[in-house]
C-alpha positions in Angstrom: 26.8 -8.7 27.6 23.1 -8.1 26.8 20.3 -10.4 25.9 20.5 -8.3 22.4 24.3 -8.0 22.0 24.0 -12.0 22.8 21.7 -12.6 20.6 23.1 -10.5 17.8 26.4 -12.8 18.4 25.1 -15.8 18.2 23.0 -14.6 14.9 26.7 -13.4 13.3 27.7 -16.7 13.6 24.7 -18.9 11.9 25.7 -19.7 8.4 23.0 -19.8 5.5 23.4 -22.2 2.5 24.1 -20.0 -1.1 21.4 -20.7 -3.9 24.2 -23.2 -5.3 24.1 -25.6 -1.7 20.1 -25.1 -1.9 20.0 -26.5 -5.4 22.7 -29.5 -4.7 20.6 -30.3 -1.6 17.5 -30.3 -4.0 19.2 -33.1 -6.1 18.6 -35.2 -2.9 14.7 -36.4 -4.6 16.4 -37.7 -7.4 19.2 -39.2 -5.8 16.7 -41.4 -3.9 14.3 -42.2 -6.5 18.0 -43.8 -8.4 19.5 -45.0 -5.7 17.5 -45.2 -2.5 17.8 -43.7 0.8 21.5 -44.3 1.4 22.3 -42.4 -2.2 20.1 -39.5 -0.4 22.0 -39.7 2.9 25.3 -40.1 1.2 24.6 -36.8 -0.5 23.9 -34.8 1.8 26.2 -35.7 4.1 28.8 -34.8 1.7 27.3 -31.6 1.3 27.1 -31.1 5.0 30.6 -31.7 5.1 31.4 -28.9 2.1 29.6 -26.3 3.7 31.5 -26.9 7.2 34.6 -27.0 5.6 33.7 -23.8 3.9 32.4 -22.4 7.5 35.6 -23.1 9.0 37.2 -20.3 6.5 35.6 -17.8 8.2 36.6 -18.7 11.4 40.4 -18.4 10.7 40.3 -15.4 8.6 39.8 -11.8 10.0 36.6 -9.9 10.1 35.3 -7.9 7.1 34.4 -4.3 7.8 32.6 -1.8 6.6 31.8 1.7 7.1 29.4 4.7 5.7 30.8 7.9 4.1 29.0 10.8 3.1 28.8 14.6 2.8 28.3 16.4 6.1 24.9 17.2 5.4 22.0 16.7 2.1 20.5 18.9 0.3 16.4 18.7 -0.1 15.6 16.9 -3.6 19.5 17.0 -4.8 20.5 13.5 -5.7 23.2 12.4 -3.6 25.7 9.8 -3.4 26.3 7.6 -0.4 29.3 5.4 -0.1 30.2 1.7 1.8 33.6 1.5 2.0 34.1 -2.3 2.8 37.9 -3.0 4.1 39.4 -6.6 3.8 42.3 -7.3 6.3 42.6 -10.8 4.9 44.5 -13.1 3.0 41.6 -14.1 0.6 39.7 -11.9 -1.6 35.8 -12.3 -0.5 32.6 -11.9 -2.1 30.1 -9.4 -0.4 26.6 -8.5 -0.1 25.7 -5.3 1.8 22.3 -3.5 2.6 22.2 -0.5 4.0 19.5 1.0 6.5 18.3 4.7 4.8 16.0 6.2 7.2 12.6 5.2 6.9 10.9 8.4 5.4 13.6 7.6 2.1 13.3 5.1 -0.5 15.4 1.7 0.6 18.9 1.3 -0.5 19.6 -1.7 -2.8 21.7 -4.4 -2.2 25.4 -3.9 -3.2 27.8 -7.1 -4.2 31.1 -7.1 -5.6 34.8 -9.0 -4.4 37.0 -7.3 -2.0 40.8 -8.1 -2.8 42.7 -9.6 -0.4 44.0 -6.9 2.1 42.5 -4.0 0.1 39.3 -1.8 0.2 36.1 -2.3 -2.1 34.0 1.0 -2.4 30.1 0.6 -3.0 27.8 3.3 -3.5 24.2 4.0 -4.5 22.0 7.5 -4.4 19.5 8.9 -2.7 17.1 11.8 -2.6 15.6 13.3 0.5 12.5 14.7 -0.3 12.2 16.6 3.2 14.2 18.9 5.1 15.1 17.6 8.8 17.3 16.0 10.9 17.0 11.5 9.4 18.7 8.8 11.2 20.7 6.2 9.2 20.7 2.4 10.5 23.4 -0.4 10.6 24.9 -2.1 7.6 24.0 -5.5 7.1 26.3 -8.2 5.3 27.0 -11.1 3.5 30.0 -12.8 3.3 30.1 -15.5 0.8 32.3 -18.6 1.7 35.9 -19.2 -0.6 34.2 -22.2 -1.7 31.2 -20.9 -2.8 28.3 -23.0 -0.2 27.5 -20.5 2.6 26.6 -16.8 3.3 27.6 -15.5 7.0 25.3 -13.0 7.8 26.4 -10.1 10.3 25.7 -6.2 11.0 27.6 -3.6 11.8 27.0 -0.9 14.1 26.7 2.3 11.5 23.6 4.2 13.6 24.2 7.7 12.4 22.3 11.4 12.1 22.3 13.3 8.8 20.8 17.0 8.6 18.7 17.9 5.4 19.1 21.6 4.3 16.9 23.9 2.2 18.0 23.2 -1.4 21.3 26.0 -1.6 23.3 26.4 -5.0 25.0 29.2 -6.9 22.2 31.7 -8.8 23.1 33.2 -12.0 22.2 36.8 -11.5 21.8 39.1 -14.7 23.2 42.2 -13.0 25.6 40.5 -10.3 28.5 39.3 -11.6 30.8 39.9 -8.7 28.4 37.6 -6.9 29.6 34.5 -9.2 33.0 35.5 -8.3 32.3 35.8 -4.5 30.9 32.3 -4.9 33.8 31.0 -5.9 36.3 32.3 -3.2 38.0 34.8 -5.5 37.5 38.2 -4.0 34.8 40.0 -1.8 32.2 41.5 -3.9 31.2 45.4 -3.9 28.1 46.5 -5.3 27.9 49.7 -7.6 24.8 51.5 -7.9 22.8 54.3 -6.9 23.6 54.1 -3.3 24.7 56.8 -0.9 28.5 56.2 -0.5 29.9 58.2 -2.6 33.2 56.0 -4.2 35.1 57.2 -7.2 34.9 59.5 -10.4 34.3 58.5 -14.0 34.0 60.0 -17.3 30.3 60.2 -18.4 28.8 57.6 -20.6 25.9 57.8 -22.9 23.4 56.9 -20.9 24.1 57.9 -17.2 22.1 60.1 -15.3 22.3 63.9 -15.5 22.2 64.1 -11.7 25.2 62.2 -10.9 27.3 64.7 -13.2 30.0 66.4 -10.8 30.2 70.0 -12.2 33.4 70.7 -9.8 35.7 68.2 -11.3 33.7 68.5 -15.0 34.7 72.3 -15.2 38.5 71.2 -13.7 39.2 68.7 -16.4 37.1 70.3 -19.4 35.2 66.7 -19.6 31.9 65.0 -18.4 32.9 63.5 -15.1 30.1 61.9 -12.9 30.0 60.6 -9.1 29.7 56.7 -8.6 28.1 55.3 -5.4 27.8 52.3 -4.2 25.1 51.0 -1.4 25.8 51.3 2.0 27.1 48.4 4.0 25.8 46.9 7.2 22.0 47.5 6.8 19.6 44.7 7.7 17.6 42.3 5.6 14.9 40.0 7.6 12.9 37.2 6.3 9.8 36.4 7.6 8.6 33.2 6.4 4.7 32.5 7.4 4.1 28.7 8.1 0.6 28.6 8.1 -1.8 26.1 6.2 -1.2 27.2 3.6 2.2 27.2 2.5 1.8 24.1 3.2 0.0 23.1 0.0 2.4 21.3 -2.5 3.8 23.2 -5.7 6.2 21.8 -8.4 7.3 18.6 -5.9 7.6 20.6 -2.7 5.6 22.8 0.0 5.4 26.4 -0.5 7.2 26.9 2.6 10.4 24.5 1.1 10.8 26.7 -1.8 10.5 29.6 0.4 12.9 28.6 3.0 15.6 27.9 0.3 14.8 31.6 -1.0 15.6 32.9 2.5 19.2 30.8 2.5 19.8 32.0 -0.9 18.7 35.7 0.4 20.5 35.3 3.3 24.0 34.0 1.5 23.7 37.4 -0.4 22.8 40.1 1.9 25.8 38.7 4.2 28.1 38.5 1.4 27.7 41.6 0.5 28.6 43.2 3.8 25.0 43.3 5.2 22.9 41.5 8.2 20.5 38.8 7.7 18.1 37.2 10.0 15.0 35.4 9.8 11.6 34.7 12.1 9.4 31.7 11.2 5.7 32.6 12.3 2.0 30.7 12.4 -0.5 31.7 14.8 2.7 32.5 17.0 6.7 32.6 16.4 8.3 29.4 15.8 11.7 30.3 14.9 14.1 33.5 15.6 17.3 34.1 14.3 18.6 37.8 15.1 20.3 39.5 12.4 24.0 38.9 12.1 26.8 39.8 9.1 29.3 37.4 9.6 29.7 34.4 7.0 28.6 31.7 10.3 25.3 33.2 10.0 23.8 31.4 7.2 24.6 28.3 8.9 22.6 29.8 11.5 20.1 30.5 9.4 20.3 26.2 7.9 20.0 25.2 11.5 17.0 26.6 12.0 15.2 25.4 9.1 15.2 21.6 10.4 12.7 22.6 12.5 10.7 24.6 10.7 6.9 22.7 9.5 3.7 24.2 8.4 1.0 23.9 10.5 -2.9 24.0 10.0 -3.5 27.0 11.7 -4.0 31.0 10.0 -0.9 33.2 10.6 -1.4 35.9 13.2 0.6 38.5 11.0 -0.1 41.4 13.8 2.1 39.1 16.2 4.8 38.4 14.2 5.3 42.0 12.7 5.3 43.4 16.5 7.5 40.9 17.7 10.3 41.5 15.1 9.9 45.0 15.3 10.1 45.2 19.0 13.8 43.1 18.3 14.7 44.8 15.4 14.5 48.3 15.5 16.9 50.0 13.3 15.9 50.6 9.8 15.6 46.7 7.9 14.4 45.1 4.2 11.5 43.2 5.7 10.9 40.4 3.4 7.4 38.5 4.0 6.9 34.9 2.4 3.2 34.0 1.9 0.5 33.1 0.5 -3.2 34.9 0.0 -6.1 32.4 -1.3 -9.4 34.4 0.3 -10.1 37.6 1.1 -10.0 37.0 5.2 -6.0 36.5 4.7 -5.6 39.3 2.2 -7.0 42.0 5.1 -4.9 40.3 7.7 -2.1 40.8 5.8 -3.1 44.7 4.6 -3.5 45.7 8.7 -0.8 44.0 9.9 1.7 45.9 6.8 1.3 49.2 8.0 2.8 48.0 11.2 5.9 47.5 10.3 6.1 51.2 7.9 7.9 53.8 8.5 10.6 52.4 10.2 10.8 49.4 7.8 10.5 48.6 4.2 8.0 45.6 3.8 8.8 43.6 1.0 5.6 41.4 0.8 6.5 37.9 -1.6 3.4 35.7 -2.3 3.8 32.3 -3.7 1.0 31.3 -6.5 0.8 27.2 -7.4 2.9 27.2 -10.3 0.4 25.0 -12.3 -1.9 28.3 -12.2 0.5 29.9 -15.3 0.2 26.2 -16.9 -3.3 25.9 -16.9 -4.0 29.7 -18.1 -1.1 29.6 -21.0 -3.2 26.4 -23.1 -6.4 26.9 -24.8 -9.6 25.3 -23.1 -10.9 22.0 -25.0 -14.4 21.7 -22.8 -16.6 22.6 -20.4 -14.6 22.0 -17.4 -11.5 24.0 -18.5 -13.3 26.5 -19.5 -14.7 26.8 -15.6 -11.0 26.2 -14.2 -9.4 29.2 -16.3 -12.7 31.3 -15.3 -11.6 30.4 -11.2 -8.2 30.8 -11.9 -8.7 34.8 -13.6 -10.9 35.1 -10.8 -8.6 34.3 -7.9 -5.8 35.9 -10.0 -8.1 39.6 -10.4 -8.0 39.0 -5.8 -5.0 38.7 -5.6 -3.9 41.7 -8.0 -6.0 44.0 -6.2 -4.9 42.4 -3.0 -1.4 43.5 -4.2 -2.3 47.1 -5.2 -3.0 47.5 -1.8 -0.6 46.6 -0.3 1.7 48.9 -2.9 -0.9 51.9 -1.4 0.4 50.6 2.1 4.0 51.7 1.5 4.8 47.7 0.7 6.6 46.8 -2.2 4.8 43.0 -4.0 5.9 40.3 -6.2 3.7 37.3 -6.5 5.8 34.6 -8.1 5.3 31.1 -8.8 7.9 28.4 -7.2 10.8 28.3 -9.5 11.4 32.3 -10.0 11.3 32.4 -5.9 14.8 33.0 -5.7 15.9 34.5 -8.5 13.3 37.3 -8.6 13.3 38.3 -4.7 17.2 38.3 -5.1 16.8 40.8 -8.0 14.1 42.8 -6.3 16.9 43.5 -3.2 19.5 44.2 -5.2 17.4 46.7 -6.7 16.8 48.3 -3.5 19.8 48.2 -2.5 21.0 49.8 -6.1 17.8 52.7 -5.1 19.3 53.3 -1.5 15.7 52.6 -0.2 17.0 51.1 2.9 
């Protein structure tokens, strides 16, 4: 046995006095200001002798223990519920206090109490919300045990050392246009996308409103009725996320980093495009690559894709667009949706970005996704009261007329924009690829 496992045993096994022995024990002044010393002594030796008495219960009973449950893995700012499932083998119900050990980067757990029945199971819970994706280490559980007659607390811990992931926020998306996705999401059926694809799929009767082009004069003359072709996208075409971790995405917007609320739009990107029956992969650049996951269409892929995120920081250094766009295309090289999460403050990043774009055209369609601070549409929206808001709105339009014309640009480069605060991130880029894939543009 080691000096710490010693120790640690010989700790489980010192009993502390409950607030009710302290304040019997504190009776001892007044006992001797009555009736002298010996009423003092006499006190306290009876209470010696309760609280061994009450030790001696916890050396004939069985152990309490105690163990942690929760979901395989968090989810970044989701409240979440973690459970202490405290197990009594004995014949005597027992009063418990436990502490958990969160990791430290989380706010601390509180200190649970309640009565375990006699050979039965107490559950305990309280909540927590990681504010940071990653890879967190949990501690041991600490107890209390509270004596049957109420005089002492044994204190012990139980090993409990565990490793809990933290993912990219991922939930269900309500899209206006994608109903079959819902349904997908909940197991029912495989969904299949109708649009203006290339596959051609089935005949209909015309309806106000359709496209003149689609109309099928063959099968139209046959049955003596408007009949038009339906298509549907084609299957098995590529989507990649690149996601730029430079300084700054790392600056904070609606309670995260620009590069948080971008990662979860690549998962939620990601879930789609390989639900759908295409590939989705992702590449994390700075001033180099950080992170590469090759495109893959089977359901195990966004779990890839998860993985990869733990790891995933921004950095104070510029992003080295040229790199990255060479490097995925020298991987990549059939056809893909190249969708590019960033950010453009000055002009220097802005041409970067514009020579690095044309890099990646013909063979690819960049989708170029910047993400504004969302308190920029806050601050513009309310009507100036002074001098100084007058001057922020004026900064704001201004760095707003850059980053427009930064974005007509890169519109003349072949490159199809969207600058988007944080919380229409996923929603948007999802409907901007479904159009695509509704156009056939890939």
């Amino acid at each position: 046995m080691t000096l710490k496992k010693t120790a640690r045993h010989i700790l489980d096994r010192i009993p502390l006095p409950t607030q009710r022995a302290l304040w019997v024990a504190a009776l001892g002044i007044p006992a001797a200001m009555l009736w002298g010393w010996s009423g003092m002594l006499l006190l306290d030796v009876a209470l010696l002798l309760l609280c061994f008495w009450d030790y001696l219960s916890f050396i004939r009973k069985e152990s309490i223990t105690c163990r942690r449950r929760f979901p395989a893995h968090f989810l970044q700012g989701i409240k979440q519920k973690v459970e202490i499932v405290v197990e009594n083998p004995g014949s005597r119900e027992v009063r418990v206090l436990v502490r958990d050990e969160p990791p430290l980067e989380w706010e601390g757990a509180p200190i649970l109490e309640g009565v375990v029945p006699a050979g039965s199971t107490l559950v305990l819970h309280y909540f927590v919300r990681p504010e940071e994706r990653g890879m967190f280490r949990f501690g041991d559980l600490h107890l209390r045990e509270r004596g049957p007659l109420g005089w002492i607390l044994r204190i012990s811990s139980r090993k409990a050392d565990e490793i809990i992931k933290v993912y990219p926020r991922f939930q269900p998306l309500r899209y206006t246009d994608f109903s079959a996705f819902r349904r997908m999401n909940q197991g029912l059926r495989r969904a299949r996308w109708r649009g203006e694809g290339r596959e051609f799929e089935a005949l209909r009767e015309y309806r106000e409103g359709d496209d003149l082009k689609r109309i099928h004069w063959k099968a139209t003359a046959r049955l003596d009725r408007p009949i038009v072709q339906e298509y549907e996208p084609e299957a098995n075409q590529i989507v990649m996320a690149l996601v730029d971790t430079g300084r700054l995405m790392g600056a904070v917007s609606g309670g995260k980093t620009k590069l948080d609320h971008a990662l979860e739009a690549v998962v939620h990107l990601a879930h789609a495009a390989v639900s759908g029956g295409d590939r989705a992969g992702m590449l994390a650049f700075s001033d180099r690559v950080v992170s590469f996951v090759p495109p893959g269409g089977k359901p195990p892929q966004v779990r890839s894709i998860l993985e990869a995120t733990l790891s995933i920081r921004a950095s104070m250094v510029e992003p080295r667009y040229e790199e990255a766009f060479l490097w995925m295309r020298s991987r990549v090289r059939r056809r893909s949706l190249v969708v590019v999460f960033t950010d453009l403050l000055d002009e220097t990043a802005s041409e970067n970005l514009l020579e690095a774009v044309s890099l990646l055209r013909p063979r690819h369609l960049p989708l170029c996704v910047t993400i504004r601070d969302s308190a920029w549409d806050q601050v513009l929206g309310r009507k100036p009261g002074n001098a100084r808001e007058v001057y922020e709105q004026a900064v704001l339009w201004e760095s707003l007329r850059q980053r427009r014309k930064a974005m007509g640009l890169l519109a003349q480069k072949g490159a199809l924009v969207l600058d988007l605060p944080p919380e229409r991130l996923s929603t948007e880029t999802m409907e901007r690829y479904l159009e695509v894939k509704r156009r056939g543009l890939i």
